[in-house]
Phi, psi and omega in degrees: 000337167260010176281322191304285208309298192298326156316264180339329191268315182309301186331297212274353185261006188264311174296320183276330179268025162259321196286324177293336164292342156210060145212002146275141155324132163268144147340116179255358152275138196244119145297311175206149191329321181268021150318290191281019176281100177316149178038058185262328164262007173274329180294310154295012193242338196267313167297328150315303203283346173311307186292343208261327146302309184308300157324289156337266169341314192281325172290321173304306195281343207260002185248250185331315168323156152199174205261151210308291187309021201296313177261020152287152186260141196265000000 
């Protein structure tokens, strides 16, 4: 049951900052080109942390891992 609850909270605080994401006013000097891109840092921030799991696992599989029998004796 707190697993229900904790989606529904993700859900509704993911809605609400797409929704404040484009119906507050924005700054209308843009510093840089990816500024005026609506939700650009919620994308960038969703897309950091993918690669940063991707990374990790793959730095994970390729370090740490060992093969089943490692700690048989040979």
């Amino acid at each position: 049951m707190k697993k229900y609850w904790f989606w529904i909270a993700l859900i509704l605080l993911t809605i609400i900052s797409l929704i404040f994401e484009f119906t507050m006013s924005h700054n209308s000097e843009h510093h840089n080109w990816w500024s005026s891109i609506p939700a650009f840092w919620i994308i960038f921030g969703f897309l950091g942390c993918v690669l940063l799991v991707i990374f990790s696992k793959t730095i994970g599989k390729l370090f740490l891992d060992r093969k089943e029998d490692y700690y048989d004796d040979k």
